[in-house]
Each structure stands twice: as C-alpha cells, then as structure tokens.
N, C-alpha and C positions, 0 to 999 in steps of 0.2 A: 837378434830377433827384432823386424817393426814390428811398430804399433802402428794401427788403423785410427788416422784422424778423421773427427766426422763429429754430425750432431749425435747426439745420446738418444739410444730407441726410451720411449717413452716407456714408463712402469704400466702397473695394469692399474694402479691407483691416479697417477695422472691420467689415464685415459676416462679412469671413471668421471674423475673431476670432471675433465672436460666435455664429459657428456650431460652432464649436470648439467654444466654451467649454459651448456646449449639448450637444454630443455630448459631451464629455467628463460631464456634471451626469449626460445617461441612462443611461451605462454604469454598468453596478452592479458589473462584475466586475472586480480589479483584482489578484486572487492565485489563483490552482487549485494547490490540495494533494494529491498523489496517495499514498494506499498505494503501496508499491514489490511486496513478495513476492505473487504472487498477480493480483493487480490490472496491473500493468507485465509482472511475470516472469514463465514459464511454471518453475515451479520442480517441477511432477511428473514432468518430461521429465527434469532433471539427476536428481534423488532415484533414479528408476527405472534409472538409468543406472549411477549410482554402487553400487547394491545389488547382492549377490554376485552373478554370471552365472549360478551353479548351480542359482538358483531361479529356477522359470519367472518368464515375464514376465507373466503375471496375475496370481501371486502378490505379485512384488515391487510392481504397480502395487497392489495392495490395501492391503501393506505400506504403502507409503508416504504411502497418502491417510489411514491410519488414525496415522499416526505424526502428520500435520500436526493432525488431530485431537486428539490427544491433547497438543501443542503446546497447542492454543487453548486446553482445557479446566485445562490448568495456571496460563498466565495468567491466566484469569478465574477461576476459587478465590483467585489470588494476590490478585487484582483486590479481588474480594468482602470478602477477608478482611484487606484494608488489608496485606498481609503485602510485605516487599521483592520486587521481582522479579530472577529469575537473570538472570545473564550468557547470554545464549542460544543459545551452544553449548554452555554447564549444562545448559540445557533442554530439549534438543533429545536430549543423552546419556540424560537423568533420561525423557524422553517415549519414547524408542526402547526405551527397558528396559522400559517397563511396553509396551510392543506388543509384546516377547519375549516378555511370559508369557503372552501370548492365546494360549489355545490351539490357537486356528487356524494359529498360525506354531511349534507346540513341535516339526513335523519339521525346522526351517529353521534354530531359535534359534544348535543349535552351531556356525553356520559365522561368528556375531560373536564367540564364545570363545576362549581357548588351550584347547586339548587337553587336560581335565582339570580344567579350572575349568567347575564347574553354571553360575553367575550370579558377580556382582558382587554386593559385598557391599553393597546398599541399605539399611541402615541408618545403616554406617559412611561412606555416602557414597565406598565403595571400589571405583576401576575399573581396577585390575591385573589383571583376567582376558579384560577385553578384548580382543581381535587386530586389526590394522590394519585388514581388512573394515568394521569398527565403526565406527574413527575416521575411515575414506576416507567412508563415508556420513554421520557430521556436519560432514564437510568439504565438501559437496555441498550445502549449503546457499549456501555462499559466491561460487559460480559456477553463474548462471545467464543464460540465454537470454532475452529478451524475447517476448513476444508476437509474432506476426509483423504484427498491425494499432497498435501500438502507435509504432514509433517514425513510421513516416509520419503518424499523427495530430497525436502532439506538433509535430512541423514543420508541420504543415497550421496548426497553432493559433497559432504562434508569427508566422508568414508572415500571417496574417490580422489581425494584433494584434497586433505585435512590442514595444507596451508594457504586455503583460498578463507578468506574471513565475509559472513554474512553480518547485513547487517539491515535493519529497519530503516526507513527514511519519509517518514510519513506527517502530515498534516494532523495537528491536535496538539494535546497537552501530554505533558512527561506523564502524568497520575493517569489520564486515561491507555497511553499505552502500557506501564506496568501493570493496569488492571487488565487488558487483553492480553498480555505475553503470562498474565495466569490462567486465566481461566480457560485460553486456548491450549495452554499447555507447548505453548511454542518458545516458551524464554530461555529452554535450554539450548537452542540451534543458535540464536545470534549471537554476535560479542559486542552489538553496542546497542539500544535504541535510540535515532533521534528524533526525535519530534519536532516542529515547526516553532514551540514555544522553545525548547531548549538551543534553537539556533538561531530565534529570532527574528523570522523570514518562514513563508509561507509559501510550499509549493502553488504554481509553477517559476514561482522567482527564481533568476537564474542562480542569487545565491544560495538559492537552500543547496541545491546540490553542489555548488564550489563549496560552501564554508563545511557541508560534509565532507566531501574529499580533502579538504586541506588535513581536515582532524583527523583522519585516517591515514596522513603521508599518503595519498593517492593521484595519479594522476586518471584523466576523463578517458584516455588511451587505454588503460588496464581495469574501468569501469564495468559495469553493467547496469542496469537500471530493470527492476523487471517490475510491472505493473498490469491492473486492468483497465488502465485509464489513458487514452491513450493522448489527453493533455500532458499525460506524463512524461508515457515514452517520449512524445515529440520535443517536451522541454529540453528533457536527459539529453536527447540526443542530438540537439541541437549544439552541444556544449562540449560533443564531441562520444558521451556516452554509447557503448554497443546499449542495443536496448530487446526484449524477452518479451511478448506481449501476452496476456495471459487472460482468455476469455470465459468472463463469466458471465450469465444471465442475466444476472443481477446489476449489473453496470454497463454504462455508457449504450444505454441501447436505442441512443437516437445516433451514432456512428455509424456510417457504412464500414462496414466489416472487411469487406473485400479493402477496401483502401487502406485500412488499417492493419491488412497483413502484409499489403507490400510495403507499407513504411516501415517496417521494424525487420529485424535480424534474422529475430524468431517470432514464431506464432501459433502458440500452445494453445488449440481448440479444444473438441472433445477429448475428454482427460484429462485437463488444466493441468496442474505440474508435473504429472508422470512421463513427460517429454522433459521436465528440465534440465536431467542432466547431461541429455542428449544435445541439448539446446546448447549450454554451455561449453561442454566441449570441441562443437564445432564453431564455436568462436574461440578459444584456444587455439587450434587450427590454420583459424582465418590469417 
C-alpha cells in the first residue's frame, strides 16, 4: 500500500483560526477617544439653566455660548504662549468676567455681584464681590446631560465590537469629569477617563494624545480621535490619528464647515452620533 506524501489539509479549526487571525490583521481600530464637554455633553442646556432666571432666556443662551467661547480663546492664548494652564473652574470664573463686561450683558452684569461691589477685582485676582448666582453658574459646568443620540451609539459600538475599548480624552480636571460621567450617565460606556490634569498636558499638546495612547498600549494607526472641535481632530490627526468629526451647534461655530468635513474621515452632521457606528466601521475597512 503507498502512502500519499504532502502538506496536511488544514482542520476546520485551523482554518477558523486563521480567519481570526486575518480579521483581527484588517481591523485598524482598536481605541476611539471621545472629547466629553460638547462632543458627548449637551452642556448649553445646563449653562442656560443655571443662569439667573431674571434674564430672559435668549439672552442667557447668548450669554452662555459667548462665555464657552471665551473658555476656548483662553486656552488657546495659554496654549500659544507655552504659559500653564488654569484649573478650570479658574477659568471658567476668569472667562465669565470678561463676558460681564460685554456690553451687551452691562444690563444683566449686577445680578452676579453683592450689592455694592462694580467688578471683582481682576488684577488682584480678587472674587469677594461675587454672589452665589456667579458661583451656581461655574458650578453648572460639572452636571451635565448627554446628548440624547449619544449614549445609544456608544452601546451600539460597544455591542458591535465589544473588544474595541472607549475611552474619554479630554481637557479639565479628573473631579470634573467624574462629575460629568455621572450625572450624564455616560460612565458606564468608557473604560478609562483621561483628563488634561491626569496626564499632565493640555490638549491640543501633541502629548496629551501620545502619553494617552502609550497608557493604553496603543498605537496613533489603530486610533480614532472623535470630536466637535475641530482643533482637535486636526491635532489627533496630525499624529497620525483616523479622526470622526462630530457637529454640534453649540461649538466651534466660527469654523467653515465645509473645510472641516473634508479634513476628517468622518463627518457626523445632522444626527451627531447615530452615524458612529457606521463611521467606525468604514475605518476598520479602510
């Protein structure tokens, strides 16, 4: 009797392996990074809320979208000018003070004063003339709402993919994001948050996002970066990050748009996240 020399036909368990092992080689994505304030949160709805009742509600929404504004434009002077950045309920106080003195808002200013005091004394860095009003609205940063298309997408993604890991990558203090991944009710989707204080570095620095991906065994190849800021995307993606772009109202609305959706991978307009996981997988793909 011969025997038939030759390679060995493969099992149906090697074969599976090796389809594994192939789908696993395609996947390019293996970390998504989300902006939290803006991006996840609707944070003009608490702002607005928190602002004295006495001033109509056009105004205070004005207020409050020029207050975020003036947020970003401190950061990025800070940014520019290599200079430390605040603690960002500093920032948030130091940002609201100077939308006091717009004079769009000088019929409104004294309902954040005591009775008697003009301003706080901004040189001295002096805020005993402030009244609780004040303080209740930089505390209104710390409790916010999500999106209402946001957290079913993270589930959507998570159920699609349950070994892609999410994770927060955002500008502030560790105490102000555990305070948003509560009350958004978002803290069950990610497995890390990092914050700017906990890594040291302040977005757009390019090492917030290395010294994230180092901590996550990540490389910027099996990245994502998803935001509504599109200082963001660009930093991400400069660093090699695929990047998600995520338009909201409420931000960056001195950007041309149009330019901002050809820069990025993706660009999740009306409906904000309910494209993510759409988004995602055609970068898996890619």
């Amino acid at each position: 009797m011969s025997s038939q020399i030759g390679s060995p036909r493969p099992t149906q368990a090697a074969t599976v392996t090796q389809q594994q092992q192939q789908q696993q080689q395609q996947r390019r994505v293996k970390a998504v990074f989300f902006d939290f304030m803006g991006t996840c949160l609707d944070w003009h709805s608490s702002v607005v809320r928190a602002l004295p009742q006495a001033i109509p509600e056009p105004i205070r929404s004005a207020m409050a979208l020029d207050w975020r504004q003036a947020f970003f434009e401190d950061i990025q002077f800070r940014s520019f000018q290599n200079m430390p950045q605040l603690d960002i309920d500093a920032a948030h106080r130091w940002a609201l003070l100077r939308v006091l003195e717009n004079e769009t808002y000088k019929d409104h200013a004294h309902r954040f004063f005591r009775q008697g005091c003009a301003h706080a004394n901004g040189d001295g860095g002096d805020f005993c003339c402030v009244n609780p009003a004040f303080e209740d609205a930089v505390r209104s940063w710390h409790s916010m709402s999500a999106w209402p298309d946001v957290l079913p997408a993270l589930r959507a993604l998570r159920e699609t993919d349950p070994e892609l890991e999410l994770f927060v990558l955002a500008n502030g203090t560790t105490r102000l994001q555990l305070d948003l991944a509560r009350s958004s009710g978002l803290g069950e989707v990610f497995a890390m948050l990092f914050s700017s204080e906990l890594l040291g570095v302040h977005k757009p620095a390019p090492d917030s996002y290395g010294k994230a991906l180092g901590l996550v065994r990540a490389g910027p190849e099996s990245a994502v970066m998803v935001a509504a800021h599109a200082y963001d995307t660009r930093a991400a993606r400069a660093l090699g990050f695929s990047t998600v772009y995520v338009h909201r109202w409420t931000d960056d609305r001195k950007e041309d748009m149009e330019a901002v959706r050809r820069e990025n991978d993706c660009f999740l307009g009306e409906g904000g996240m309910r494209g993510l996981v759409g988004a995602i997988e055609s970068l898996c793909r890619a």
